[in-house]
LUMVO-583226 format. One record per residue (C-alpha): residue number from 1; x negated, y, z. Coordinates in steps of 0.001 Angstrom, whole numbers, plus 500000, padded with zeros to 6 digits. Last residue first. Layout:
NUM / X / Y / Z
...
***
This chain:
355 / 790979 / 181409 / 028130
354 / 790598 / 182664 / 031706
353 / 793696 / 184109 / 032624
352 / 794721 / 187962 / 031598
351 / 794953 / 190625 / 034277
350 / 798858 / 191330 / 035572
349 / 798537 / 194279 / 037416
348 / 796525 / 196102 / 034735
347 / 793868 / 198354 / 034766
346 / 792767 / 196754 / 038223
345 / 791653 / 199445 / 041341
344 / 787910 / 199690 / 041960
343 / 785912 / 197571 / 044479
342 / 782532 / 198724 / 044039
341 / 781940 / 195158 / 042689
340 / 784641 / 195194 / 040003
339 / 784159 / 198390 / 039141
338 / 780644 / 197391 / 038176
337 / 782237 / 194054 / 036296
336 / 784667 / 196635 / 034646
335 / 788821 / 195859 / 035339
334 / 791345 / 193868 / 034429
333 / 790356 / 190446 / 035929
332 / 789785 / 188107 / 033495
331 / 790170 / 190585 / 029978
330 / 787805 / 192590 / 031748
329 / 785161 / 190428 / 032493
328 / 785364 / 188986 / 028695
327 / 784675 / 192535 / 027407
326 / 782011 / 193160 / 029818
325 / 780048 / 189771 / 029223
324 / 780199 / 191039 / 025277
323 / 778731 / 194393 / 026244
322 / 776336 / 192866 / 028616
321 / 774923 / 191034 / 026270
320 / 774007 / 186891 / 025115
319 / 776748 / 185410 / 027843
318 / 776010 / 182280 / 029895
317 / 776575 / 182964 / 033790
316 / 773168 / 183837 / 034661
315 / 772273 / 186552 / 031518
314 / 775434 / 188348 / 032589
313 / 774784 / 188743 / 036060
312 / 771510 / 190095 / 034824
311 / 773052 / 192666 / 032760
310 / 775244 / 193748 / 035352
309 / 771967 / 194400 / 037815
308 / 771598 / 191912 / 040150
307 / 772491 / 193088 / 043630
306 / 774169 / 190296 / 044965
305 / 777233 / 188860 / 046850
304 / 780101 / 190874 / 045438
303 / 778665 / 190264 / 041575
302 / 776905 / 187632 / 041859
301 / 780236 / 185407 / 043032
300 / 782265 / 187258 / 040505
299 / 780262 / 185810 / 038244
298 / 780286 / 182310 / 039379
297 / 784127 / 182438 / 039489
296 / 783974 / 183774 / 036345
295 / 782032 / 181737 / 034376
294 / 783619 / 178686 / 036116
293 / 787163 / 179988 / 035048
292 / 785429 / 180929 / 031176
291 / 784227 / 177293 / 031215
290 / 787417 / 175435 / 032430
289 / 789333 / 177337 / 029641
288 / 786544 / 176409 / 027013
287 / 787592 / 172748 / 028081
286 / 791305 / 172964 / 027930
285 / 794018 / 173005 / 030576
284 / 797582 / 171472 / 030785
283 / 796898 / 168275 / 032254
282 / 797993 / 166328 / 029525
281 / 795829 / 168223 / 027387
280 / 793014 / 167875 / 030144
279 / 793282 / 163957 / 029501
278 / 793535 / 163984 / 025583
277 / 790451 / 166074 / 025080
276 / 788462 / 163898 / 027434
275 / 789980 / 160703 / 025869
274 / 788998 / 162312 / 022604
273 / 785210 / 163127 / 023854
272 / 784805 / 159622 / 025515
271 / 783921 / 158984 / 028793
270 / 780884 / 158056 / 031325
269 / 781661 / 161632 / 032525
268 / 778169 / 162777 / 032058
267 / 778790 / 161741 / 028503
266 / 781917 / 163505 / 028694
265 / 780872 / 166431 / 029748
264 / 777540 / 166744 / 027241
263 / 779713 / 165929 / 024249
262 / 782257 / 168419 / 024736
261 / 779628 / 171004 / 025036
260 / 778182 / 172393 / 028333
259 / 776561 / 175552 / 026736
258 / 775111 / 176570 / 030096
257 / 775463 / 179295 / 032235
256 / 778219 / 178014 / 034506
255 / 775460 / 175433 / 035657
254 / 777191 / 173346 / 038798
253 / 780154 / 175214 / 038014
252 / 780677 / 173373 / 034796
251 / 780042 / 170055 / 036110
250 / 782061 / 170317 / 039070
249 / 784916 / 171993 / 037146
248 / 784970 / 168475 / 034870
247 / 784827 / 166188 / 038359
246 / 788316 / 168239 / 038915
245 / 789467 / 168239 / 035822
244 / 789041 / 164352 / 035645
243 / 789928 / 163622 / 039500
242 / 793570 / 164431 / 038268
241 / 793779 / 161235 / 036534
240 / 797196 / 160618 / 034822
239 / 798673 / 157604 / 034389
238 / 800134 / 156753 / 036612
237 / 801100 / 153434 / 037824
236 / 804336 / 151834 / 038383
235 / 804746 / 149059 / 041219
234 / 804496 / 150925 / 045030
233 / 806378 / 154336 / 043519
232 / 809271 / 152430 / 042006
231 / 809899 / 151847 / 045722
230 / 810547 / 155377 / 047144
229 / 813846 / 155473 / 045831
228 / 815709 / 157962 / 047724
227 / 812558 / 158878 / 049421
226 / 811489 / 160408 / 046266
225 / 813899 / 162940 / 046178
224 / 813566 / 163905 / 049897
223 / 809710 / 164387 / 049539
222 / 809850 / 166574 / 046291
221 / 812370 / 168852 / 048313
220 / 809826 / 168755 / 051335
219 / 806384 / 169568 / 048943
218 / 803809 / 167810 / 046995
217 / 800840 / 168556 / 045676
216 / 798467 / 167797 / 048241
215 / 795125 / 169192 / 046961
214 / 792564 / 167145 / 045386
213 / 789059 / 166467 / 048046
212 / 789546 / 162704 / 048493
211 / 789637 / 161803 / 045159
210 / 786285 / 162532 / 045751
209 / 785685 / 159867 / 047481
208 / 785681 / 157204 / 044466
207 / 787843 / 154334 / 046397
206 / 787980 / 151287 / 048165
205 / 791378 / 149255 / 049322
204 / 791610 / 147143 / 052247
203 / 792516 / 143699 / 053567
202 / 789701 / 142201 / 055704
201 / 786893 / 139727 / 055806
200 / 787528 / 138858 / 052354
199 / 788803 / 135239 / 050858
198 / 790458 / 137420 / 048292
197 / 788614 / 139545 / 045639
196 / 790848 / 142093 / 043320
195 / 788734 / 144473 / 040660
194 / 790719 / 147023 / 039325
193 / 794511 / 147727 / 039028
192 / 796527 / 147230 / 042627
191 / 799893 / 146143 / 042025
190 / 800031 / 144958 / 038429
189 / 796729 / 143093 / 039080
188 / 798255 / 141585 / 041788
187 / 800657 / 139340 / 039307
186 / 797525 / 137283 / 038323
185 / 797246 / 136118 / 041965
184 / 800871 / 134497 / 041715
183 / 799405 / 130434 / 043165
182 / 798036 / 132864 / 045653
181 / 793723 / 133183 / 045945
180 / 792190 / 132729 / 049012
179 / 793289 / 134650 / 052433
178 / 791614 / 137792 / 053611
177 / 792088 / 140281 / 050690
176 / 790504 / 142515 / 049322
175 / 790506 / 145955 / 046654
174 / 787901 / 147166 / 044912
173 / 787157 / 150168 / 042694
172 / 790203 / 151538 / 042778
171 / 791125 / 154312 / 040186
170 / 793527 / 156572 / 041837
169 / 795919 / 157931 / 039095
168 / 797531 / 161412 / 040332
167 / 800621 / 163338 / 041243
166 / 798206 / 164318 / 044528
165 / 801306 / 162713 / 047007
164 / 802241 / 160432 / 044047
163 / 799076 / 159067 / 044243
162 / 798743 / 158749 / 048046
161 / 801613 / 157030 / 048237
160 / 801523 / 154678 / 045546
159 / 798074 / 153544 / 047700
158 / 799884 / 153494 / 050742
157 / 802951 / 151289 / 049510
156 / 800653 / 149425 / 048113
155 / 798373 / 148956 / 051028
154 / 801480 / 147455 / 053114
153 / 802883 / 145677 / 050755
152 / 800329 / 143700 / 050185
151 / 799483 / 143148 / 053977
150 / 802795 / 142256 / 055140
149 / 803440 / 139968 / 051947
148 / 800666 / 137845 / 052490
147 / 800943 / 137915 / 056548
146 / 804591 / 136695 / 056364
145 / 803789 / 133180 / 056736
144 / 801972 / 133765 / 060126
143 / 801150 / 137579 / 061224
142 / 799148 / 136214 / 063671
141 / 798249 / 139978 / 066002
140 / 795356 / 142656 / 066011
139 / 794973 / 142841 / 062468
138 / 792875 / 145504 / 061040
137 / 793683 / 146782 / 057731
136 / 790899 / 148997 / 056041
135 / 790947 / 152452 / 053896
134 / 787565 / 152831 / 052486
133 / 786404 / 155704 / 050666
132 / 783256 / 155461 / 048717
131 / 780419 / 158514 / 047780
130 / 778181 / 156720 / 049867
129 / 780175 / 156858 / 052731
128 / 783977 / 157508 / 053592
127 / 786163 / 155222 / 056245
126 / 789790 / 155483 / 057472
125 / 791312 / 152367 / 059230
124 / 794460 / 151654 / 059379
123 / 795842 / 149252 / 062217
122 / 798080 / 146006 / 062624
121 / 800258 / 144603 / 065469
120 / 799323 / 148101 / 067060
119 / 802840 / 149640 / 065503
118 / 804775 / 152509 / 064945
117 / 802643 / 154876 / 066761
116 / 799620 / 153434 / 065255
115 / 800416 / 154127 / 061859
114 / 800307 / 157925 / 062894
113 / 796311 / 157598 / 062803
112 / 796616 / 156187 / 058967
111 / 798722 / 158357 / 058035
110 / 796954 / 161140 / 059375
109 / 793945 / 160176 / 057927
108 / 795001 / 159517 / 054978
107 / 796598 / 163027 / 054223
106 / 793404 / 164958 / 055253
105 / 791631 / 163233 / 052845
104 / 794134 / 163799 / 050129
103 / 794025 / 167305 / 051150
102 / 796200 / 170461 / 052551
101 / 797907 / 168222 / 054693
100 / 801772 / 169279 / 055274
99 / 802924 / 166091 / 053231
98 / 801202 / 163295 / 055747
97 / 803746 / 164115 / 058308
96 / 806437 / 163993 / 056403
95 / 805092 / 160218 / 054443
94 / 804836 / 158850 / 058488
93 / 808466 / 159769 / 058955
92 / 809876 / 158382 / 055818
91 / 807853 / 155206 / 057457
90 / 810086 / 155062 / 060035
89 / 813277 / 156273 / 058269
88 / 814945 / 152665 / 059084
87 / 814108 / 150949 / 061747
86 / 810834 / 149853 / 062498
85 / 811307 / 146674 / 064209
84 / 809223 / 144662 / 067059
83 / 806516 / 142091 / 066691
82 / 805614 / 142652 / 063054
81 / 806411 / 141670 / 059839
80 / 809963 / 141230 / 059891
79 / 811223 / 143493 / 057576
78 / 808531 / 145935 / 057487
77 / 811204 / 148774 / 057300
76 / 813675 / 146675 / 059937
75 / 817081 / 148117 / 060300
74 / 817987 / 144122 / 059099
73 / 820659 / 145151 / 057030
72 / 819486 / 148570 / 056015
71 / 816026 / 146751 / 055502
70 / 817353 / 143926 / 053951
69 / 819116 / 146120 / 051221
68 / 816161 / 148030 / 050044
67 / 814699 / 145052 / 049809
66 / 816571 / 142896 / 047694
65 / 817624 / 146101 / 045022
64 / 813723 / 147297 / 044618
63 / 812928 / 143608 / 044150
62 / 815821 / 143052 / 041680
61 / 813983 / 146332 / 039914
60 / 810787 / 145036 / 039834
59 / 812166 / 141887 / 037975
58 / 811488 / 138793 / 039390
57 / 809251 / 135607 / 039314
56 / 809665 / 132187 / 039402
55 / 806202 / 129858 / 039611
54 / 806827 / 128796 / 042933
53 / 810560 / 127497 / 042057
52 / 813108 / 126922 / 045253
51 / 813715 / 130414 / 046156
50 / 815137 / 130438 / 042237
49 / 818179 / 128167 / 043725
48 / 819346 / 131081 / 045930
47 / 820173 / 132984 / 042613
46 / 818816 / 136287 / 042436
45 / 821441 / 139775 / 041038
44 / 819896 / 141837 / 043658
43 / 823524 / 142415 / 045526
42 / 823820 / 138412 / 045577
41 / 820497 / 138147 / 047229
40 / 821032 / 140828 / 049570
39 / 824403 / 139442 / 050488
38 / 823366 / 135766 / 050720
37 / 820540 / 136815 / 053392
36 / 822069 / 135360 / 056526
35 / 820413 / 136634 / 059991
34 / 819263 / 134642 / 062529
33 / 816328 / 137067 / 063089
32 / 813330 / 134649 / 061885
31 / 815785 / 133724 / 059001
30 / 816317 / 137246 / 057726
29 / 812415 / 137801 / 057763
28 / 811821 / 134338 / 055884
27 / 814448 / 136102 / 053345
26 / 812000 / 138606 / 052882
25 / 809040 / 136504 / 052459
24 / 811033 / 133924 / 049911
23 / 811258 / 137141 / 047790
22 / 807655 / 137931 / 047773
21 / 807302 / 134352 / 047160
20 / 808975 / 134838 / 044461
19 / 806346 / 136668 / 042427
18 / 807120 / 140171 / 040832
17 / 806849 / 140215 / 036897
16 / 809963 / 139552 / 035605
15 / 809963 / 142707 / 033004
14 / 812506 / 145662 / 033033
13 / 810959 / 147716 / 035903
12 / 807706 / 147989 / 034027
11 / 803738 / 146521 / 034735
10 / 801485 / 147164 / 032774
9 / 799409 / 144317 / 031123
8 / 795753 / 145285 / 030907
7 / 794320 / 142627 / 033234
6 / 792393 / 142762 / 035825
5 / 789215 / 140886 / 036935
4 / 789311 / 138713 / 039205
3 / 786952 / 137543 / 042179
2 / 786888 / 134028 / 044090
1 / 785063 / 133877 / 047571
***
């Protein structure tokens, strides 16, 4: 059982960083349907004599070119993998009706139930315990000298799924494979960043689970654009970590009363106070606006579904005085906290956001 550890390289469309034998795979799938693959191979700029070196490698974008071609020409999505076609739109159709979920856990699910109805050569499974989510390939069929490149492909294109479907980073925290090693192993750190172990019982990617929990953030008009080039999406990574604002508003509403200083979150966070700073930035939110949204939230919380007094409700969600707790109600909603509860029309129609 060998494990590696990944490297910090990133991978870009410019660089020749995809193995060949991902290429050799495809044209094994024109040979196992008679079919010539000179075309694709002259259309993605790849000499037939480069088939012949293990240690060759392409450019993400040749790859993008190759196989966007053999599917048209084959009508084959999976491009041989399996023991009938998908033609082409079939997994278009699995993304649609994965995009109408309201969560990322919802999302999987579905694609992974939906998977079925395009194939039983190979099934998703969808697990979740101990604060891990599992998805798991389960082969019900020899997938032969294509099995490599079925199974790769097939939990990449899921994984850049899922984070483009969230427009987030999903940190894996393992990812297997059932076959030892490739000559190429280095280049799977590209593909799936975090720990890689082959000689597994299975392929399948593992997860923090509450990635599960971020909204779908996608919609039909997103859907159709990236379909156009939906490849890009199974070899660049984001950057971005949504799970960050959301484990921050966790914190925070877990004690809204409490000082919760930079310092605080991010040790809890297992982070650093810049990177902290630097990742709500890029998410367009700050920490003291986090704060005053879970002080509110919580407040408005006493306020309908209590009978503390004002000042009280103050006192529990962080603020020295009523008269101060007040001010900053107001400016969140528009109106009094007692006017609040007895239901009392806004000031304003357009109350001011948590700051």
């Amino acid at each position: 059982m060998k494990i590696l550890t990944p490297s910090p390289a990133e991978l870009t469309l410019g660089r020749a960083a995809t193995p060949i034998a991902f290429i050799r795979a495809i044209v094994t799938g024109y040979r196992r349907l008679g079919m010539d693959p000179a075309k694709a191979l002259a259309q993605a700029q790849i000499p037939p004599a480069l088939l012949d070196d293990p240690d060759a490698r392409v450019t993400a974008a040749q790859m993008e070119v190759m196989s966007g071609a053999a599917m048209q020409e084959l009508d084959d999505e999976t491009l041989g993998w399996f023991s009938r076609r998908l033609p082409w739109g079939s997994y278009g159709m699995l993304c649609r009706a994965s995009l109408t979920a309201p969560t990322l856990e919802v999302a999987l699910k579905r694609w992974c139930r939906h998977h079925r109805l395009l194939t039983d050569d190979i099934v998703l499974t969808f697990n979740q315990q101990r604060g891990s989510a599992t998805i798991r390939i389960v082969e019900h069929t020899a997938l032969g000298e294509l099995r490599e490149f079925c199974l790769v492909s097939t939990l990449r294109y899921l994984l850049g799924y899922a984070c483009w479907l969230v427009d987030s980073r999903i940190a894996l925290a393992e990812t297997t494979f059932p076959f030892p090693a490739p000559r190429h192993a280095d280049a799977y750190h590209y593909l799936f960043p975090g720990p890689v172990r082959f000689d597994a019982d299975a392929a399948s990617l593992s997860f923090d689970a509450r990635y599960l929990e971020l909204p779908v953030r996608r919609d039909e008009k997103a859907l159709q654009a990236m379909l156009q080039r939906a490849l890009p999406l199974t070899v660049l990574q984001y950057r971005r970590d949504r799970l960050l604002v959301h484990s921050v508003a966790q914190i925070l509403a877990a004690d809204a009363a409490a000082a919760h200083t930079a310092e605080d979150v991010a040790a809890q966070l297992n982070t650093s106070v810049r990177t902290l700073h630097r990742q709500l930035k890029e998410e367009g939110v700050s920490l003291q606006r986090l704060k005053n949204e879970a002080r509110r939230e919580r407040a408005i919380k006493l306020l309908l579904q209590t009978r503390k007094p004002v000042k009280q409700v103050a006192a529990a969600v962080g603020f020295d005085s009523e008269k101060s707790f007040a001010r900053a109600f107001r400016e969140w909603t528009g109106v009094a906290p007692s006017a609040y509860r007895t239901g009392a029309p806004a000031e304003t129609s357009h109350p001011a956001p948590p700051r």
